[in-house]
C-alpha positions in Angstrom: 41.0 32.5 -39.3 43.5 34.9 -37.3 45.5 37.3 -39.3 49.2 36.3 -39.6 51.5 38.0 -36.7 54.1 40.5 -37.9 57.5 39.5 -37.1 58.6 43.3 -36.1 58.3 42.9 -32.7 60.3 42.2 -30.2 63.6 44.1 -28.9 65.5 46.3 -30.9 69.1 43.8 -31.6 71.2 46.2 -29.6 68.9 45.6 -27.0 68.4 42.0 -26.8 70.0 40.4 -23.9 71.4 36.5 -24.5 70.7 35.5 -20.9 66.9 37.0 -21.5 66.8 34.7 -24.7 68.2 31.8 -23.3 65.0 30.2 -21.6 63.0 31.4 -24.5 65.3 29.3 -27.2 65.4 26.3 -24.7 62.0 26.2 -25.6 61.8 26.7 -28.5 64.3 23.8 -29.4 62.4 21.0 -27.1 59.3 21.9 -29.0 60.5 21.7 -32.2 62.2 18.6 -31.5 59.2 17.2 -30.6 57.6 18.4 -33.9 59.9 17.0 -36.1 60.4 13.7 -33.9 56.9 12.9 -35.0 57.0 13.9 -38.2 60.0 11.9 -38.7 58.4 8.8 -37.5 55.1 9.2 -39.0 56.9 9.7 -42.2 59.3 6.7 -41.4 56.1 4.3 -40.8 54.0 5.5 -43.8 57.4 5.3 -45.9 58.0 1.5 -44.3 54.2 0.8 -44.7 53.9 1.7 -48.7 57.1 0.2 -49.3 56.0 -3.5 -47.3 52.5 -3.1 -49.2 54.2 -2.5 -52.8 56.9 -5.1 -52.2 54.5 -8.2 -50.8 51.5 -7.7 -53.3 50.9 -9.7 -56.5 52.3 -7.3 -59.6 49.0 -6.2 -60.8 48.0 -5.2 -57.3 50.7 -3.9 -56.3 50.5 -1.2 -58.8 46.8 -0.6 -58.2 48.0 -0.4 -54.3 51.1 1.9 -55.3 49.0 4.1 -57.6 45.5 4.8 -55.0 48.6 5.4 -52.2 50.3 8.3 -54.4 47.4 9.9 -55.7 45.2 10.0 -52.5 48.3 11.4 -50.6 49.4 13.7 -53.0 46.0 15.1 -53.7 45.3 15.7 -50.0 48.3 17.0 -49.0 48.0 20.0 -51.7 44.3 20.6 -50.9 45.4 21.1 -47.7 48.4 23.3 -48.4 46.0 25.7 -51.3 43.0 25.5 -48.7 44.6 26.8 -45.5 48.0 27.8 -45.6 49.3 28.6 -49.0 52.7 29.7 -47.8 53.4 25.9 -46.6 53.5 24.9 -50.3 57.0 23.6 -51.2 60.1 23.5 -48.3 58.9 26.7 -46.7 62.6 28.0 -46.4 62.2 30.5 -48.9 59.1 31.8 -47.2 60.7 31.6 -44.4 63.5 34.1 -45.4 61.3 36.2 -46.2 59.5 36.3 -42.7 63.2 36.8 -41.6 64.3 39.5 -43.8 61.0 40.9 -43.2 59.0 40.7 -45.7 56.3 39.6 -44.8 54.3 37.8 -41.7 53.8 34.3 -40.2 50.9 33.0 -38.8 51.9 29.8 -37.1 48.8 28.3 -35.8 48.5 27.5 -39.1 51.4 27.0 -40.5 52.4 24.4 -37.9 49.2 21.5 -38.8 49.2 21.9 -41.9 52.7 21.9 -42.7 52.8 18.5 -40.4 49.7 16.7 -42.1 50.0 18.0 -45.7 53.4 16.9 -45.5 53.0 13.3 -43.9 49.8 12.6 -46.4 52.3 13.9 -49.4 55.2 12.1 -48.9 54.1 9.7 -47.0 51.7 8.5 -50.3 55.4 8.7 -52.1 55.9 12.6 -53.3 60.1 12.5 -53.7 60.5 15.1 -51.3 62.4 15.2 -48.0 61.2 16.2 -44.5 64.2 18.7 -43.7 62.1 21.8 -45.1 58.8 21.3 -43.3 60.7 20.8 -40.1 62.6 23.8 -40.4 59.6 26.2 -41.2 57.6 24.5 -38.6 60.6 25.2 -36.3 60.7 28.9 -37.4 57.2 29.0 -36.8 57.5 27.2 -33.1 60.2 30.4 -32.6 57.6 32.6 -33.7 54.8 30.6 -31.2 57.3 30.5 -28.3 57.8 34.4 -28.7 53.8 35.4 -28.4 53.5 33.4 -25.3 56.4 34.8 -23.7 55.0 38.4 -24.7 58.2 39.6 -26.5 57.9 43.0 -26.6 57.3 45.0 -29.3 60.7 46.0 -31.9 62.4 43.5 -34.2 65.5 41.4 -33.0 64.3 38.8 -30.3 61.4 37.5 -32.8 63.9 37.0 -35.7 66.4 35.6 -33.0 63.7 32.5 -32.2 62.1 31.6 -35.4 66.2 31.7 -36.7 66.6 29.4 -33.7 63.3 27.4 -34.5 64.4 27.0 -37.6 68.1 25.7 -36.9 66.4 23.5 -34.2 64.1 21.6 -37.4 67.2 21.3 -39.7 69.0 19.4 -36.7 66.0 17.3 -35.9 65.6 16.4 -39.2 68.9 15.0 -39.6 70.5 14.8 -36.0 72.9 17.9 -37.3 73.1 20.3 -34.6 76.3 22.0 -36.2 74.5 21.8 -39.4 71.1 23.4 -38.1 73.4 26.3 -36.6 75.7 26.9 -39.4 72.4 26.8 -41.9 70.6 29.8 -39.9 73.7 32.0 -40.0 74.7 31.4 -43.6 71.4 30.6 -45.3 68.6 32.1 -43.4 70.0 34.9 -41.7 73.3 35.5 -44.2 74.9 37.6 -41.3 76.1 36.9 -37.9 74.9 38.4 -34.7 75.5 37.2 -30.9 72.1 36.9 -30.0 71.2 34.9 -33.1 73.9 32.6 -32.8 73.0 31.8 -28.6 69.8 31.2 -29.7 70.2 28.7 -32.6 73.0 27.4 -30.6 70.8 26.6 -28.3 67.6 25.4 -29.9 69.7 23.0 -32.2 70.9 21.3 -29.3 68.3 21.3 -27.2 66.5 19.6 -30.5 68.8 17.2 -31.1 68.8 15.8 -28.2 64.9 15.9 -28.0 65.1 13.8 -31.3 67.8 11.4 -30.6 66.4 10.0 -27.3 62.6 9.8 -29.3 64.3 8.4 -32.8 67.9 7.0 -31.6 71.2 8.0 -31.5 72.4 6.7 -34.7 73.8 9.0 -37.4 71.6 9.1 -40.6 73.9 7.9 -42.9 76.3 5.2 -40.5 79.2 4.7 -42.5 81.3 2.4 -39.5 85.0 1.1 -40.4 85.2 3.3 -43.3 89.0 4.3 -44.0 90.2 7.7 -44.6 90.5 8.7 -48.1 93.7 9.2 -49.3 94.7 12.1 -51.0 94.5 10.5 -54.7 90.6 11.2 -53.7 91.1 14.7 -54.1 91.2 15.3 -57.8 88.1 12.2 -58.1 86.6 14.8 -55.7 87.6 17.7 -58.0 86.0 16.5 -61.2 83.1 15.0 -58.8 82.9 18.8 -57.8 82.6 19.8 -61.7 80.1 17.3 -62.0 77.9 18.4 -59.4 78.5 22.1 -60.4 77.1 21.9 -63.8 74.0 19.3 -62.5 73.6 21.7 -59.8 72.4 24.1 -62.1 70.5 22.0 -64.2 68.4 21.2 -61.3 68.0 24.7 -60.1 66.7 26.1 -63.4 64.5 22.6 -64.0 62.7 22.9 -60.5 61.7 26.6 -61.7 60.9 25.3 -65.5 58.8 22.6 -63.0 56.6 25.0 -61.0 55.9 27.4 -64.0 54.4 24.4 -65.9 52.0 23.2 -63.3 51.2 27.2 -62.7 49.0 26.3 -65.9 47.6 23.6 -63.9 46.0 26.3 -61.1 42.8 26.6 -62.9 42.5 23.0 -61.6 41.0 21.9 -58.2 43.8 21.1 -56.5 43.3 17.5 -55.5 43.6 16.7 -59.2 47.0 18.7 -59.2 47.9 16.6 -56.7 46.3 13.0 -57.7 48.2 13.5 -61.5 51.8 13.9 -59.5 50.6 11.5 -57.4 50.0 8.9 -60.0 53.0 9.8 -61.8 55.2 8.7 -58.5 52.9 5.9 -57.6 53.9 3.9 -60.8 57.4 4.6 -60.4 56.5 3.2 -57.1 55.7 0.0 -57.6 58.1 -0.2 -60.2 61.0 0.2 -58.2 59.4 0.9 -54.3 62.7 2.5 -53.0 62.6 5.2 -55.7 59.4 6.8 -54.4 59.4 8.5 -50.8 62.5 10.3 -49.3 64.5 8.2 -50.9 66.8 7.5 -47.4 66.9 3.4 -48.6 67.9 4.1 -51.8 70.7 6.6 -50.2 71.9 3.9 -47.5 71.9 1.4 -50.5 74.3 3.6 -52.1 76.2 4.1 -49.6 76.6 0.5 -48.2 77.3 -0.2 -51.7 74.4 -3.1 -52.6 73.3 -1.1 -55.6 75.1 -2.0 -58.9 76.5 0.5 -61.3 74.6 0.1 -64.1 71.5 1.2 -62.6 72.7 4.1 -61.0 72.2 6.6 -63.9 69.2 5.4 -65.1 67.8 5.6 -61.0 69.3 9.5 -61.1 67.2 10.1 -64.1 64.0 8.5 -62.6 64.5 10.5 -59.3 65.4 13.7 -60.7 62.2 13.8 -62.8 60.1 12.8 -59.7 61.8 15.6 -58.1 60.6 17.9 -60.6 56.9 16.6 -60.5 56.8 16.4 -57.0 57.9 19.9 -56.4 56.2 21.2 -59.1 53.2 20.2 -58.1 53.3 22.5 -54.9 52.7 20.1 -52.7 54.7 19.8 -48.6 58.0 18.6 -48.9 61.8 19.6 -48.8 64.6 19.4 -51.8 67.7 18.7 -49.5 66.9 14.7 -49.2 66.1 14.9 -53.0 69.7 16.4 -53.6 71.2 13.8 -51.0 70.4 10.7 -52.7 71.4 12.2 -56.4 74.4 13.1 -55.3 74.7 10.0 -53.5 73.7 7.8 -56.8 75.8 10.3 -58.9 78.7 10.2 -56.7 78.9 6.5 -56.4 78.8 6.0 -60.4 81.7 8.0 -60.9 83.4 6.6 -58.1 82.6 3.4 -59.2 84.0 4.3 -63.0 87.3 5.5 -61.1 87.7 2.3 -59.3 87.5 0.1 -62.1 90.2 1.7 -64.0 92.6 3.3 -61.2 92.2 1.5 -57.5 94.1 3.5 -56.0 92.8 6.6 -56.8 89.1 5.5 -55.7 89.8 2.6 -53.3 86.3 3.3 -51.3 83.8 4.6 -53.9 81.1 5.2 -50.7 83.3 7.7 -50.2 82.3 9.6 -53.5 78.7 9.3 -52.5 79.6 11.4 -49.6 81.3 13.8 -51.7 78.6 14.0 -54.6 75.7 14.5 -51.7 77.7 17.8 -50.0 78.8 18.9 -53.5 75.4 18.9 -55.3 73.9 20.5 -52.0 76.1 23.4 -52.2 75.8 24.0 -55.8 72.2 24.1 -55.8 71.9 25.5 -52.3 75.2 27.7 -51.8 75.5 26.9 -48.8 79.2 25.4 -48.6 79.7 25.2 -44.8 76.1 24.0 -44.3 77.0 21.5 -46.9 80.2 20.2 -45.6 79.3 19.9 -41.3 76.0 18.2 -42.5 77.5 15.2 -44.3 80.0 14.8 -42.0 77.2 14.9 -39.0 75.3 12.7 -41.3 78.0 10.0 -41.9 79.2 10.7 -38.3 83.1 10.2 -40.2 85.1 13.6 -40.0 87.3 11.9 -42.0 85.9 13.4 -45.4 86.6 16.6 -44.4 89.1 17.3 -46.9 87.2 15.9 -50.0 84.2 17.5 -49.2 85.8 21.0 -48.9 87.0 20.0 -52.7 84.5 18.8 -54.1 82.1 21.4 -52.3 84.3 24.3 -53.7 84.8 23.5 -57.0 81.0 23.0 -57.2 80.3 26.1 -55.7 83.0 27.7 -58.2 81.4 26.8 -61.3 78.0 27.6 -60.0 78.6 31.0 -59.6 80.9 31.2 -62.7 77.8 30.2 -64.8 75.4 32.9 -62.7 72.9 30.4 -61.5 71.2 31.9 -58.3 71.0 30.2 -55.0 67.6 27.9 -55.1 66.2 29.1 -52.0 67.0 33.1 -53.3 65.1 32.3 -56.4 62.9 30.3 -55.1 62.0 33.5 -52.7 62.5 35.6 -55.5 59.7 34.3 -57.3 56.8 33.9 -54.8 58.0 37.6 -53.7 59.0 39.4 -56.3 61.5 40.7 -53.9 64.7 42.0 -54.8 67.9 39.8 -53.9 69.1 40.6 -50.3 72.6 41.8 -50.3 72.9 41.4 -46.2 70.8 40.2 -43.0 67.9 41.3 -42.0 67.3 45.6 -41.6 67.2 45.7 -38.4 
């Protein structure tokens, strides 16, 4: 196996030219588009495949089906991740900070299989976990690639420049999000902004979105056609929505952690057992409801288009966020930002829902809430308030909801940080590292 390849290399930042990087992060965004392309549709046709399977089977079956589907998937995808590449366990974006802020290396020959297989056979077999973070540590990890074979030379900047690039190329892949996948790399992954590292993931996350929408369409994730614009009695819904998400924000931050410290007991066990229990937890959920298992992207487009009726929506934000926390736990492949999307989609629409019944006017679309509760719970748990607010409206393809989700976004970044919960992907990297906090970018 070939020893991981240090990231200090390449030009020093004041040296890095954009028009040298330019070819280079061209690229590095047609690759990773291709990358996540086919992870995307090898996780849309397992997803469809389970789902069909579960759904047309006899009930006894079905279960059976539902059950041997989530435990075999789960329990090869996390002997994959513990026999090869360790580092791919999880979304890989903390990891991937720390590759950025130089922590540590990256070996991406293979990082890049067996983030793609251990994530398809995960999921795919029903894991509740979303495709956005193996696509964006794959992507870092194509910068990485991309900057060996063009023989950047030996310093820091132009390496961190392309796997930041490769990285903002798989967020907009994932969720044809260009803006998104650019804004992420400057305020998540990079938490600075320099010239160079904007060009490139400027570049990249176009190149990849255009690589991805002519392989997987052209249609927003989350279409939302005809919808009117909210009025501005939305805005204090959006407010206490905001609240909301603040407070379940944290919850979920310090119950993902709570998650992986309990199946740290479990690491005495061969892995594919890990995996199979996890697996047979979300297999029965599974065949109980089929759209709760997975990515959960039909449950959030039957929220958002309304079919799904109130009284279930609670009890379905329950089920999901405990498959969250099994799922994750368990170590296996998989990101948290499509888990977060449909719970604040589900959690958005109750209360919107709640608001409509009593006072039309001040809810008269509660889709609109679902919108609101996915950017608001992903900047609570994430921080991440820009990423949060130009990736829902990229999603929805509606600029519309700017204004509510810059309310409900910053009152649920507010009370995060009042109650001194840390950023998920900081603690996230602050446990596997036992790194200190970084208070800027990258040293250079």
């Amino acid at each position: 196996m070939s020893p991981p390849i240090a990231i200090n290399s390449g030009l020093k930042e004041t040296e890095v030219k954009r028009r040298h990087i330019l070819p280079k992060a061209l690229v590095v965004g047609i690759v990773s588009g291709l990358v996540a392309s086919g992870f995307r549709m090898a996780l849309h046709f397992c997803e469809e495949t389970r789902i069909r399977l579960i759904e047309r089977l006899p009930s006894w079956e079905g279960l059976g089906v539902a059950v041997a589907l989530g435990a075999a998937g789960s329990a090869l995808g996390l002997w994959l991740v513990r026999r090869f590449a360790p580092e791919t366990a999880g979304s890989g974006i903390p990891d991937l900070k720390s590759v950025v802020l130089g922590q540590k290396g990256l070996n991406w020959r293979r990082v890049i299989p067996v983030k793609f297989m251990a994530g398809v056979a995960g999921i795919g077999g029903g894991l509740t976990l979303g495709r956005e973070g193996p696509t964006v540590q794959m992507g870092g990890a194509t910068g990485l690639m991309v900057s060996s074979l063009f023989r950047v030379k030996q310093g820091e900047g132009e390496r961190k420049a392309l796997i930041s690039a490769g990285a903002a190329a798989g967020l907009a892949a994932a969720f044809n999000a260009p803006l998104a996948g650019l804004i992420f790399a400057l305020e998540e992954l990079n938490g600075n902004f320099t010239p160079v590292v904007f060009v490139a993931s400027f570049l990249a996350s176009v190149s990849a979105d255009v690589v991805c929408r002519v392989v997987t369409g052209e249609t927003p994730v989350f279409a939302m056609p005809g919808m009117p614009a909210p009025t501005l009695h939305a805005l204090p819904v959006c407010a206490v929505l905001g609240l909301a998400a603040g407070l379940f924000g944290v919850l979920f931050n310090r119950s993902l952690l709570l998650s992986l410290d309990l199946f740290d007991r479990l690491k005495s066990w061969p892995a594919p057992l890990t995996g199979a229990l996890a697996g047979l937890v979300v297999g029965v959920a599974a065949w109980a409801y089929p759209a709760m298992s997975g990515s959960g992207a039909l449950l959030s487009d039957r929220a958002l288009s309304g079919d799904l009726a109130v009284k279930w929506m609670l009890l379905l934000v329950a089920g999901r966020f405990l498959l969250t926390m099994v799922s994750y736990g368990s170590g296996a492949a998989g990101g948290i930002f499509a888990p977060l999307l449909v719970l604040g989609s589900l959690g958005g629409l109750a209360l919107g829902a709640g608001v409509h019944a009593w006072l039309p006017e001040w809810a008269a679309n509660p889709q609109v809430f679902a919108v609101v509760g996915m950017g608001a719970l992903f900047t609570s748990t994430v921080r991440a308030p820009l990423t949060g607010i130009v990736l829902m409206t990229e999603l929805t393809g509606n600029y519309s909801f700017m204004l509510p989700l810059l309310v409900g976004g910053f009152v649920a970044y507010g009370v995060a940080e009042a109650l001194g919960d840390k950023p998920i992907y900081e603690a996230l990297r602050e446990r596997s590292t036992g790194a200190a906090p970084a208070l800027s970018g990258p040293a250079a």
